[in-house]
C-alpha positions as CSV (number, residue, x, y, z in Angstrom):
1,X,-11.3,-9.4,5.6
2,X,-12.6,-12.4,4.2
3,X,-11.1,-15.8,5.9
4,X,-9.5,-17.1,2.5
5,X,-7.3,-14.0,1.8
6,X,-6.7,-13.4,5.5
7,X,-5.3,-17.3,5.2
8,X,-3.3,-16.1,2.0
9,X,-1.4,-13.0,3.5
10,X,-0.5,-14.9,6.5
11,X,0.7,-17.8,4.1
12,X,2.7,-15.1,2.1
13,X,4.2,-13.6,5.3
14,X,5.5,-17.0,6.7
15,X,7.0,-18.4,3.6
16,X,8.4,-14.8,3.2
17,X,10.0,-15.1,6.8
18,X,11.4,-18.6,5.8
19,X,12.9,-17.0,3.2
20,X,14.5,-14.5,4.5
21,X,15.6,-16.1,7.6
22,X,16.2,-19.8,6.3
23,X,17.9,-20.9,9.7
24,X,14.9,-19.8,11.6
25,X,12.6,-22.9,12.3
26,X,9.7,-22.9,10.8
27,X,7.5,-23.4,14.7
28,X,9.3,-20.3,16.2
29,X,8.1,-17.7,13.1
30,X,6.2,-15.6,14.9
31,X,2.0,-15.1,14.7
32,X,1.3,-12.4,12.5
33,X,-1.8,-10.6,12.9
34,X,-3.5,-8.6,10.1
35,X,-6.4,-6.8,10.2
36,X,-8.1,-4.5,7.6
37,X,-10.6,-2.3,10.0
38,X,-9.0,0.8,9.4
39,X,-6.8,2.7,6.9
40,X,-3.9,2.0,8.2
41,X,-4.4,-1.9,8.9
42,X,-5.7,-2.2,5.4
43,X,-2.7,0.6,4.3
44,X,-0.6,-1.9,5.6
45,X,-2.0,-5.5,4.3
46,X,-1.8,-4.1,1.0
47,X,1.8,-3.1,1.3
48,X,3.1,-5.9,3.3
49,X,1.2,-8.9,0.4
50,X,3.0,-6.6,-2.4
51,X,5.8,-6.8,-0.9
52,X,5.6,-10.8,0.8
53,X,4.3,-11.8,-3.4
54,X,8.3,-10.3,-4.6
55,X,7.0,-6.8,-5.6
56,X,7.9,-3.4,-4.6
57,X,5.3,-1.5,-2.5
58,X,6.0,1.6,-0.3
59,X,3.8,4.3,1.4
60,X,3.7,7.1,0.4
61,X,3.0,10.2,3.1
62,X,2.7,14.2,2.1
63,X,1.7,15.4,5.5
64,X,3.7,18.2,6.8
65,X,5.4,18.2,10.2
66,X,4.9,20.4,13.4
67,X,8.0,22.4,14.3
68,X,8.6,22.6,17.8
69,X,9.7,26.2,18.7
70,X,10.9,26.7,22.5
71,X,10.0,30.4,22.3
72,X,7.0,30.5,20.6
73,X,3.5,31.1,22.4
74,X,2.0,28.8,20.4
75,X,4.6,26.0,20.6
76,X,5.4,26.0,17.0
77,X,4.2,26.0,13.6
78,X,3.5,23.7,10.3
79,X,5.6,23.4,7.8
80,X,3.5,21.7,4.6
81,X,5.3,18.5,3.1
82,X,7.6,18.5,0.1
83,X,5.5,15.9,-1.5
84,X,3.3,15.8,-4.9
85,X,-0.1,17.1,-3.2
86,X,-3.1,14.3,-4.4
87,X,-0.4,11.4,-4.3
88,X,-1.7,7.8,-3.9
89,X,-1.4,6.4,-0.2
90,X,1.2,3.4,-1.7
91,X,3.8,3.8,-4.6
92,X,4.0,0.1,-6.1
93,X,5.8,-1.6,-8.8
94,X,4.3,-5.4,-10.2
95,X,5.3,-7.2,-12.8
96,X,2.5,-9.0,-13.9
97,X,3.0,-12.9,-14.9
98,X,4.4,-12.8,-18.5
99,X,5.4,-9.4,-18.4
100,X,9.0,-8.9,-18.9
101,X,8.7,-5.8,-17.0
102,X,7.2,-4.1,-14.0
103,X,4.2,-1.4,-14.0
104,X,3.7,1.5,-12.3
105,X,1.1,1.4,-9.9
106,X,-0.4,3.7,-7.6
107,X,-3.1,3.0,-5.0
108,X,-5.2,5.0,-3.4
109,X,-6.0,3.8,0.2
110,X,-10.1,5.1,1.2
111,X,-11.8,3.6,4.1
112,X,-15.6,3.6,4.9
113,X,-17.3,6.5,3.7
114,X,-13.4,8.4,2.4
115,X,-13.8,10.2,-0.9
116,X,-11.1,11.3,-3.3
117,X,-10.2,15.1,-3.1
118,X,-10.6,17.0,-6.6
119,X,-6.5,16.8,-6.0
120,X,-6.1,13.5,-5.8
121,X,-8.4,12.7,-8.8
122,X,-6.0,15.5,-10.8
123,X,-3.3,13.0,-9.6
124,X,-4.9,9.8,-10.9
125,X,-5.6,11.6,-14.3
126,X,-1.9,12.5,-14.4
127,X,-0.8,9.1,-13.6
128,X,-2.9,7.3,-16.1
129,X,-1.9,9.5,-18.8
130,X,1.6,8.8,-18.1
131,X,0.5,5.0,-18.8
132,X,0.6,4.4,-15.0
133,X,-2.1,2.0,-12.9
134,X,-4.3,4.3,-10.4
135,X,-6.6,2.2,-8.8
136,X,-8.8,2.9,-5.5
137,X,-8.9,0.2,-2.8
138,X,-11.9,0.1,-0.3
139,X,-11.2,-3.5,1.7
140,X,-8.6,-6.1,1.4
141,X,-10.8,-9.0,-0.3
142,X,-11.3,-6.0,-3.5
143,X,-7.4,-5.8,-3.1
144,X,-6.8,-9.4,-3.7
145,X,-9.1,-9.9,-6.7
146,X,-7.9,-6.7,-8.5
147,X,-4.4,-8.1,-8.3
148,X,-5.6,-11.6,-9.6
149,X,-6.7,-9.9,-12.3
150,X,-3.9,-7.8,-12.9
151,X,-1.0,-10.4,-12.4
152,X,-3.0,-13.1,-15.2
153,X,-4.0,-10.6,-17.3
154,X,-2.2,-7.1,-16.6
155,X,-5.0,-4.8,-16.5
């Protein structure tokens, strides 16, 4: 994570944290730490700027769960996940400056050498013909510029 946008998510979070606790002094807000070294530290910058900038971000997760069975020999089973299979890693909704509305906009979390599944590039076809955003995020620096670009110019 580059030192600038590092500076700007922390910036985000604290005068998000003044906002939403206003009788909090500003000295005792607590150090945040962010770090984008793995999916789910750069899962998580991604969602927490979104959200800290007044947007809507949320992850998104289609794993199954394990179901613990007392009697079983095996200790239980899988059950798959109710979710759209090939979803994007974050469901997020911006409204880019001088847009009256917000866009759909889905993004798709791959770290180091991660590649798409033939799934989830059916998914990104089906969200961009439904004249959603589907965009692939590698590092948190690419994050950043990508939504520059998108909030001045929404595309």
């Amino acid at each position: 994570m580059h030192k600038n946008t590092k500076k700007r998510l922390l910036e985000l979070h604290r005068e998000y944290t003044k906002l939403k606790h206003p009788n909090f002094p500003e000295y005792a807000i607590p150090k945040k730490e962010f770090s984008d070294n793995s999916t789910n530290g750069l899962t998580k910058c991604v969602i927490d700027f979104l959200n800290f900038s007044g947007h809507q971000a949320e992850r998104i997760s289609t794993t199954g769960r394990w179901i613990v069975e007392k009697n079983n020999i095996k200790g239980g089973y899988y059950i798959p996940g109710t979710g759209t299979k090939g979803s994007a890693d974050i469901s997020a909704t911006i409204k880019p400056n001088n847009f009256p509305f917000g866009v759909s906009v889905k993004i798709e979390i791959k770290f180091a050498k991660d590649r798409q599944s033939d799934v989830q590039k059916q998914y990104e076809q089906h969200i961009q013909s439904a004249g959603g955003v589907y965009i692939i995020v590698r590092d948190f620096d690419e994050f950043v510029e990508w939504y520059d670009n998108f909030m001045n110019y929404g595309v």
